[in-house]
N, C-alpha and C positions, 0 to 999 in steps of 0.2 A: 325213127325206124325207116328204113329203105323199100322204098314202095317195089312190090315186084311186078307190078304191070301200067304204065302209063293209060289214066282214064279214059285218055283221047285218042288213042290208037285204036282205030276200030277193028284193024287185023288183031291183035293180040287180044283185045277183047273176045272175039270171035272164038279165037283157039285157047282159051283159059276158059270158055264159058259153054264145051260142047253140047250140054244139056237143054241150052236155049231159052236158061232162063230170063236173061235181058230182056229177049226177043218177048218173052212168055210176059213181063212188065210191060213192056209199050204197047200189048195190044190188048190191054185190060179196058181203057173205053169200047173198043168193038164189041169183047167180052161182054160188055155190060147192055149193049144194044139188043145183041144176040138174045141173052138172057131175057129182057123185057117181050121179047118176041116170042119167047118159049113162052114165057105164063099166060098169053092173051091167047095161046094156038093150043093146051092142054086142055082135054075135054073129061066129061061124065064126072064134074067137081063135087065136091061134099056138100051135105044140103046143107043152107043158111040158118035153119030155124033150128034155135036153142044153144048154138054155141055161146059157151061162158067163161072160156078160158082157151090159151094156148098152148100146146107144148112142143120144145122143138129137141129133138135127140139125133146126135152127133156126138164125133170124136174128134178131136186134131184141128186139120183142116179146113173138115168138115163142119165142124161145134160152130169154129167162128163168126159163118154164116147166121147161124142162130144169135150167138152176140148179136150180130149189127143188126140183124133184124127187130130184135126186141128194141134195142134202145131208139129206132128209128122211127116204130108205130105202136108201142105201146102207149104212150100218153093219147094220140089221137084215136086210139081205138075204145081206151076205156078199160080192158078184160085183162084180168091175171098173164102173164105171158115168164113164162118157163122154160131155161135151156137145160139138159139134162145129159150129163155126159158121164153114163154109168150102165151096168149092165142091165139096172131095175127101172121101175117107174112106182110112184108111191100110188098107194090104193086111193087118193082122195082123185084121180084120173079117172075120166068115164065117158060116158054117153053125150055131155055137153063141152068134150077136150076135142079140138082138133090140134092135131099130131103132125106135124112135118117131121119126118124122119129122113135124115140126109146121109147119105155114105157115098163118098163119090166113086171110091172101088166098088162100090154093094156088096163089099164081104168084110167089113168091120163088122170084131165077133158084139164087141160090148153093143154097138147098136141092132145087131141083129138081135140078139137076147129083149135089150130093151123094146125091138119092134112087136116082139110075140109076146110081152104083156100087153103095150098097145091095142092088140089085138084084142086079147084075153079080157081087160077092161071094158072093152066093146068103144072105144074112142073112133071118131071119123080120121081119117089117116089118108095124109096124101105124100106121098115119097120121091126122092131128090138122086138119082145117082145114075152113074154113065154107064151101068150093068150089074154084072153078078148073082150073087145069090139075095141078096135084096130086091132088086128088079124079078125074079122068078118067084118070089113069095108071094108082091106083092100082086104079080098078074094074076097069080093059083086064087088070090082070094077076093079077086078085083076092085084092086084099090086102084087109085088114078095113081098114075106114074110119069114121073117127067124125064125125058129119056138125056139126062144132058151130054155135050159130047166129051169124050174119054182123052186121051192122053196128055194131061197136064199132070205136074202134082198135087195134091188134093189144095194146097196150099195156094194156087195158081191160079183156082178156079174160083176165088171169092165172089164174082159176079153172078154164076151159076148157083150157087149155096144160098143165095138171098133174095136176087130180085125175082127168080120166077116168083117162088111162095109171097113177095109182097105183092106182084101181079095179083093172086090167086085171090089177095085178100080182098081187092078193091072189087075184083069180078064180084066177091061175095056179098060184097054192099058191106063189110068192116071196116073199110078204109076209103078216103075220097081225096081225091088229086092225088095221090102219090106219082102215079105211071107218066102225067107232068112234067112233073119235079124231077123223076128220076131221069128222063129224057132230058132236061135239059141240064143237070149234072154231069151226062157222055158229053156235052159237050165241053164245059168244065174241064173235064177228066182230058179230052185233048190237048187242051193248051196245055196243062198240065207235064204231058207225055213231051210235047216240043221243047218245055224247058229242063226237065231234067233227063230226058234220053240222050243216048249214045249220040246222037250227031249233033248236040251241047256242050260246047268246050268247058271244062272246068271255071274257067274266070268268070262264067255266069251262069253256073251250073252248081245251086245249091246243094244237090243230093250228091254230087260226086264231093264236093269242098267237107262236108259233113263227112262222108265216108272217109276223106283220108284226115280228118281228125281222129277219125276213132278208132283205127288203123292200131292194133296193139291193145286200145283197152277195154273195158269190158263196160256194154253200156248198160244204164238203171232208167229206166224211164217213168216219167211221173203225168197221168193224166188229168185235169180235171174232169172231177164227176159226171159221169156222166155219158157222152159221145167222146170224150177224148181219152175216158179212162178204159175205151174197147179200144180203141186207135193205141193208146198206149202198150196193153197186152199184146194186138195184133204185132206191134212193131219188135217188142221182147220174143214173142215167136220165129220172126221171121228173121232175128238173128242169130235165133238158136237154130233153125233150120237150115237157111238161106248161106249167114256167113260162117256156123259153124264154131258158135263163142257162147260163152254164160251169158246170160243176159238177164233181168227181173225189170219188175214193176210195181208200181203201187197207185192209188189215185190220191190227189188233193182235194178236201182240206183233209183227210184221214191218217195221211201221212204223217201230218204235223204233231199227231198225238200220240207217234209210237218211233215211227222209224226215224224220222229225222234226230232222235236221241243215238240210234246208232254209229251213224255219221260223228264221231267223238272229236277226231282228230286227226292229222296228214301224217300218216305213215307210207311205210311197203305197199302194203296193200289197197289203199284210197287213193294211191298216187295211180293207179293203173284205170280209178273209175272216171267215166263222164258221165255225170250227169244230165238227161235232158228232158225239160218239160213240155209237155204241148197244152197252150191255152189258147182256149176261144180269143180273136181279137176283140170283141163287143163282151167279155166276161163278163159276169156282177162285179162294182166294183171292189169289193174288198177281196173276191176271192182273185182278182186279178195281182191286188197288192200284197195278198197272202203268198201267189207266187212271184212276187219278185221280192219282196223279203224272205224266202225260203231257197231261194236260188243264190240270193248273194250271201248266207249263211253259209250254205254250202261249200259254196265259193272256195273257202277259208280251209275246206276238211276232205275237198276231192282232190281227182286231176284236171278237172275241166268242168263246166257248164257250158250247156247252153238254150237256152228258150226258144221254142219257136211259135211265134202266133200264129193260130189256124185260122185261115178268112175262107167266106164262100158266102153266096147268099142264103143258102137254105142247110139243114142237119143235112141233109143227103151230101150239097156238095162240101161242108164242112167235113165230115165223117170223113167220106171216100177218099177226100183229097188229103186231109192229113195221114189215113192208111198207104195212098199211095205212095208220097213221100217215103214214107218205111218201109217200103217195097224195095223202092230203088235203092236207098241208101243200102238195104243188108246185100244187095246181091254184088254190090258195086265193093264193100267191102268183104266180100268173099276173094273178091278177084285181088285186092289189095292183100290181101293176107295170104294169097296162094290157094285157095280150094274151091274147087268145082261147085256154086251153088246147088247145082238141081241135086243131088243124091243125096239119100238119107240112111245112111246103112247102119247106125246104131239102130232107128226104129226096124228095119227089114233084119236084123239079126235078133232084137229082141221077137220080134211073131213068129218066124221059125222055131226058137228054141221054145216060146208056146205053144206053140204050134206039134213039134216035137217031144215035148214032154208032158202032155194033156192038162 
């Protein structure tokens, strides 16, 4: 396939990408500084005593947030933790739920609905979003509100979506060392930024090499369980968003009990697939060898494979860095394939016609 923009021209890059998504990638560690900085400076928190669960409600975007946050402090906290991305919330939600409710526009209808059961259940609630009518509910009934800043797409803002509310949570004595960890992860996340940004020539620049493989086909991603199976979805999103292609997921070892039957045979249609996994480099060992006996199975029934091991010292820098990576790669293969990452105009024509038609 003929690539239509060379990765390493940074003029062409510039003028295929006016949305500023690139731009909007490489400064996802500041992102994530910024954000640690919001939740230590957010006042009049939810009281400590009696919380016994979590809930976090979100859509798109927004939801993601809530992923990586649950998989991040749920075993260190100990309490039920729940993402909810619907217009309801179940009646078993009450007086011992706190609620992070995030909409980065503050006019997501399904979260706004889901905020005014919130409400109605009487949950402590504390809310995520750069305005709207979310932000004027929540002042009318004064809940804490984190005012985060506005013009990214909801998608962009993944720092914002998560680390204030894990701030929130250490403040509340839930959680211990996270704000640590997560500071020294930005740091992480920099080097990061050096090796696969724009001023990264492709001959050492993973995320560009990966993107013009996949350049024409459609990718499937496979997480292990886990921290890698959000990193996995986050990455199928951000293709369906960013570069504008089918994209799906599933995690390991789960896979291997259903879908890896589908994978039958190379035809038309598996010839256009790549496959690719993302495993912990330090995995258990068999779930390690389950995927690489699952990958070279594969092998045989796609168009490509390819593995990547995720290293870092900690689930924070593990998590973010492998989301990262999938960041870069979909926007880089936006520009390979011809279209503008930043815009979403299937979702902004579907709300209208909701919008329009009650």
């Amino acid at each position: 396939m003929e690539e239509l923009v060379n990765l390493d021209d940074l003029q062409a890059l510039e003028e295929k990408d006016p949305g500023g998504m690139l731009e909007a990638v490489e400064s996802f560690p500041r992102q994530c500084a910024e954000a640690l900085r919001l939740g230590r400076e957010i006042t009049r928190l939810p009281s400590r005593e009696g919380i016994g669960r979590l809930a976090y409600l979100g859509m798109g975007g927004s939801a993601i947030g809530g992923d990586v946050l649950r998989v991040l402090v749920k075993e260190d906290m100990g309490l039920p933790f729940t993402v909810h991305r619907n217009y309801r919330l179940p009646a078993t939600l009450g007086p011992d739920t706190l609620v992070v409710a995030a909409s980065y526009s503050g006019n997501t209808e399904e979260t706004l609905s889901a905020f005014e059961d919130a409400v109605h259940l009487g949950c402590r609630i504390l809310v995520l979003t750069s305005g709207g009518t979310l932000m004027e509910r929540a002042r009318e009934k004064g809940f804490p509100c984190m005012n985060i800043p506005g013009g990214l797409q909801p998608r962009a803002a993944l720092g914002y979506l998560s680390l204030p509310a894990a701030v929130v949570l250490e403040r509340l004595g839930l959680l211990e060392g996270f704000i640590k960890v997560a500071h020294e992860a930005v740091d992480f996340l920099e080097g990061k930024a050096r090796d696969w940004g724009r001023l990264s020539s492709t001959g050492r620049n993973f995320a560009k090499q990966l993107a013009r493989r996949l350049a024409g086909k459609v990718p499937v991603v496979y997480g292990t369980e886990g921290l890698l199976d959000v990193a996995a979805y986050r990455w199928k999103c951000q293709f369906n968003e960013n570069s504008k292609v089918p994209s799906f997921h599933h995690s390991l070892p789960e896979m291997n009990h259903n879908e890896i039957v589908g994978w039958h045979r190379l035809d038309d249609l598996t010839r256009k697939v790549e496959a690719i996994f993302l495993v912990e480099e330090d995995a258990h060992p068999r779930l390690a060898k389950r995927v690489e006996i699952t990958a070279e199975i594969l092998g045989e029934r796609v168009g490509g494979v390819t593995v990547i091991r995720v290293g870092g010292r900690t689930r924070v820098e593990k998590l973010f860095g492998a989301m990262y990576l999938g960041d870069f790669v979909s926007a880089y293969l936006a520009l390979l394939n011809g279209v503008d990452p930043t815009p979403v105009e299937v979702i902004t024509l579907l709300k209208e016609r909701m919008a329009r038609e009650g």
